[in-house]
N, C-alpha and C positions, 0 to 999 in steps of 0.2 A: 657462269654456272647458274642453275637453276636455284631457287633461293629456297623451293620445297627438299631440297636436298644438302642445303645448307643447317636446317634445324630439322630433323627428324620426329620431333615430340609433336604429340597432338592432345588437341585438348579433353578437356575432361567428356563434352559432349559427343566428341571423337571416338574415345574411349570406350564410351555407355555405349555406342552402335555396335562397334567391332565386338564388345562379349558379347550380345543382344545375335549379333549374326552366328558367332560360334557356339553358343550357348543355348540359344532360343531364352524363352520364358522360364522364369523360376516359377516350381507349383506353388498351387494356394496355399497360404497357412494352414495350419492345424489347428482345428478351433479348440477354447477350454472344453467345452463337453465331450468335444470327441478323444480327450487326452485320458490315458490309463496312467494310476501310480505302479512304479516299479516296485518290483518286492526281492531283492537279492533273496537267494538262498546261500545255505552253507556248503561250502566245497563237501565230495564224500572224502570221509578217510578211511585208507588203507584198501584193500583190493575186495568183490564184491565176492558172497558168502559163497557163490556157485562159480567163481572163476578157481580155473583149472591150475594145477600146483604148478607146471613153466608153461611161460609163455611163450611162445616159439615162434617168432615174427619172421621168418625165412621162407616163408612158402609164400610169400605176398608176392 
C-alpha cells in the first residue's frame, strides 16, 4: 500500500493551505478609531399605544 494512505493527517502547514483555498483571506482588522461603543437599549413593554385591540396573524 501507499504509505500516504496509511496516515491520513497532514500537517499544520498542510492545513493553513487547505482553509487558505476554501476560505480565501480573512478581512482587515477593525481599527480602534473606526470601532463605535454599543449602547443596549431597553426592551419595549407591553404592546404599542396605536396597536390595534386583536391581533389577527391569519391573513399572512
Amino acid at each position: 500500500m501507499n504509505d500516504a494512505h496509511e496516515d491520513p493527517r497532514f500537517t499544520d502547514d498542510e492545513y493553513a493551505f487547505l482553509r487558505h483555498v476554501r476560505f480565501g483571506e480573512l478581512p482587515p482588522a477593525v481599527r480602534p478609531e473606526d470601532r463605535i461603543e454599543l449602547t443596549e437599549t431597553d426592551p419595549g413593554r407591553g404592546a404599542p399605544e396605536d396597536a390595534p385591540e386583536r391581533w389577527d396573524l391569519r391573513h399572512g
